[in-house]
Structure formats: C-alpha cells, structure tokens
C-alpha positions, 0 to 999 in steps of 0.5 A: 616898634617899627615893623621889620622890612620884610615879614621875615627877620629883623633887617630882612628885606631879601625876596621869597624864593621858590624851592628847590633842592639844589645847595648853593649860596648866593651872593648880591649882584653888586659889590666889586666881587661879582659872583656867578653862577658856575659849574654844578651851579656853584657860585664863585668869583667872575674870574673868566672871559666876559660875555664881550669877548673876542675869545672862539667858541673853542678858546671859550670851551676849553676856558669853561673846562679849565675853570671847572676845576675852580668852583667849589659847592659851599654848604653847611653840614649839620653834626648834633655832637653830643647830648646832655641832660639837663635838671629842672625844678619838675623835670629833666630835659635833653639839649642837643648841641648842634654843630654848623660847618660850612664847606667848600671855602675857608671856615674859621670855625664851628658854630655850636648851639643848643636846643631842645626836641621841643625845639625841633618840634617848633621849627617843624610846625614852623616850616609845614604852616609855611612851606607845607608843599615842600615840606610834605615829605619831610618825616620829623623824628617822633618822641618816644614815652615820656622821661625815657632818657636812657643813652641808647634812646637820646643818641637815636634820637640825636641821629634821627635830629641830624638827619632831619636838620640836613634833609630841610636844609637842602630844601632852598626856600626852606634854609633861606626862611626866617623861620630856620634862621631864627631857630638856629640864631634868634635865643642867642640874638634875642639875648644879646639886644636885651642885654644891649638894652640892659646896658651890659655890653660886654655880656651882649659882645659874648653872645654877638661873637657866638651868633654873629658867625653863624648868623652870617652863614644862614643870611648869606644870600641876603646881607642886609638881615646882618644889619641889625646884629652889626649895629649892635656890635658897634654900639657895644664897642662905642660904649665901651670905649672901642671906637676902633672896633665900634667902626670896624663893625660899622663898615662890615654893616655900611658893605652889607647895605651897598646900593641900598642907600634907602634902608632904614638903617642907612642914615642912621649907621652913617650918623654914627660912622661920621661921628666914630670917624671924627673921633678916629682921625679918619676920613669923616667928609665923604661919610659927610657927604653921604649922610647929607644924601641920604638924610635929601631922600629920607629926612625921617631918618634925621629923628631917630638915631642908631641905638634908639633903632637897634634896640627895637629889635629882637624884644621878647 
C-alpha cells in the first residue's frame, strides 16, 4: 500500500502547525478567492484595498473599520445531543451522539456521530502521546463504576464529554490533527471504502454523504486530505451509472488539489476526468492537455489508475 503523503491521514499532506488557542480556520494561499486574515484574526474574502494602494492613511483607517463589521469567526461547536444504551451479547454499552455545527457562515446541516466513552478514552491517549505539552491541562472526564448506566450518571457524563470535546478543540494543533479527525470521521470512512472495495456502492454513497460534510469541516485547512473521499465519490457514481455526478465529484477534488499538479492523486483523477468528459460531451482537451503534463513530470502515474489508488486507502 502506498504510504500516506503526510504521516497523518489519507490524502494528507498539509504541514504540522504550532498550538495555539485562537478558533479560526484557515484556507490555502491559492485559488481565486484569496482569504485574509482579518479582524480578531478571523479569515474572510480579500474584499478591501490591496497593499498597492494609493488610499491615505486615514481612508485606509476608516476602510479597515468599515470592513470590521464584515468578518464573522468560523468554528465548530460541539453538542452530544442524547445517549442510548445500547445491548451486546455480554454487556451494554452507552453511545453518545455527537452533534457538529460550524458557525459564523452558512451550514447546511449538522453533522451527527456516534461514539463510545471507550472512544473518548482512545482519542485522549491519542492527543497526550502527540501533543502532550498542549494538552497538559486538559482534564478528561473519569468513568464511574462499571455498569452504572443509571440516566442521571450518563447525562453527567455526556456533559462532561462535550465540555472536553470544546476545550481540545480550541487547542489549534489539536483540531488540526489526524488524530481528531480520525476520531470524528475515520469508523464511517473506513466503511465506506470497504464498501467500495465490496462493490457496493450505493451503500458506500450513504456513508460518504454522512462523513464527507463533516470531514470537510475538520480539513478545512488543508483541502488536499478530502481527495481520497472525493474520488471515491466519483467512482461510486461512475459505476453506477452516474457520470454526471461521478464529474461533479471529480472537479470538487481537481479544486482541492489546485497547484499541487505533483500529488499522487493528480494524474490519476484527470485520467478519469477525461474519460468521464468524453462520455459527457464536455470539454475533455484541456483536461487532455493536463493529464499529458502531468503524466511528462510523474510517469508512474501512467500504471496505476484511480480506483486501484482509492481502495488502498482507509484498509482495516
């Protein structure tokens, strides 16, 4: 299997960043909407003057306050809605369901999850081995004794989970990790590709179409790790006979891999493209052209095709 681009998550390729508590996110320094960072250190559209010009140093204060009003901090908040219990063969266990909603632009929708304490612990170990200088302070919620399931005892514990879930979260290097991602998106992904693996498709749609959302909020910073989920999107509606929706999934993945024409992805989802634009009527020769470029600088990329590199990831 080919090892990952970065040591963190499928598709990741995105640099380590230093901690800090500050809740922003932050988008790539190319494509045609270039963000900045504004007030409060909230990011949002270049819409004022550029650094060229010919404003005074008054018009460029009273510019910088009218503009103030504009940028809105962008965030998820962290809700565990209800509890269940849930029978096993030799025992019960609680799942907690986790609510992610991202503010301060327009969301169409909460993404939900499901976890167990034993979660949580898992994700604790995670973050102190990694990060254990920022996470130092961070308290996680004991368990009580050992089948207390009494509604009183989950509902404390579901609190103290959610109050836990916010405080690591405002930690930057931590909400930036694979390990948080992974804990909020990997059980549904991983499913999804065996289910692509499986040949069922349809069944792998359901799960993409639950984890991809989410997913996109947690990568926000780094679009190239929604690659492989984005591929596997494609594939899914290509076979099963959706082309339309196979390469409407296929230019959001080309847009998260703009100027990155060397990731290993690259050749591969253009390959698919082309074709996919062939059978459309679309315009395939620029795509063409571009497979043809990036095939000069990567001719590996010639004996492997999209599917044979999106089933290599998230194996059990």
């Amino acid at each position: 299997m080919e090892s990952p681009e970065h040591p963190e998550s499928p598709g990741w390729t995105g640099p380590v960043t230093p901690c800090t508590t500050r809740t922003r996110q932050e988008a790539p320094a190319t494509g045609p909407d270039l963000l900045c960072v504004g007030p409060d250190g909230h990011l949002d559209a270049l819409s004022g003057p550029s650094s060229n010009s010919s404003m005074t140093t008054r018009e460029l204060q009273e510019n910088w306050q009218k503009e103030k009003g504009h940028w809105k901090p962008v965030k998820l908040l962290f809700e565990i809605a209800s509890a269940r219990i849930e029978e096993r063969k030799l025992s019960k266990i609680v799942l907690y369901q986790i609510v992610v909603v991202q503010t301060g632009s327009f969301d169409s929708g909460p993404a939900v999850v499901e976890r167990r304490y034993s979660d949580f612990e898992q994700l604790h170990r995670s973050l102190r081995k990694a990060f254990a200088e920022e996470m130092e302070d961070v308290a996680f919620p004991r368990k009580r004794l050992a089948g207390c399931l009494a509604a009183a005892a989950v509902g404390e514990r579901a609190r103290a989970l959610r109050e836990y879930l916010r405080q690591v979260h405002a930690i930057r290097a931590v909400r930036r990790s694979r390990e948080f991602a992974d804990f909020l998106t990997r059980p549904e992904l991983r499913e999804a590709f065996g289910c692509l693996r499986a040949g069922r498709y349809a069944r792998a749609l359901e799960l993409l179409g639950r984890a991809l959302p989410l997913h996109e909020k947690l990568t926000a910073h780094w679009a190239p790790a929604r690659v492989p989920a984005l591929c596997a999107l494609l594939l899914c509606h290509r076979d099963l006979g959706r082309p339309a929706d196979a390469f409407a999934a296929g230019e959001r993945a080309l847009r998260c891999l703009q100027a990155r024409e060397g990731h290993r992805y690259y050749g591969p989802l253009l390959d698919a493209m082309v074709h996919l634009a062939y059978a459309l009527g679309k315009d395939f020769v620029s795509l063409q052209a571009r497979l043809e470029e990036s095939r000069l600088r990567r001719p590996a990329d010639r004996s492997v095709t999209l599917k044979e590199l999106t089933v290599r990831e998230y194996l059990p």
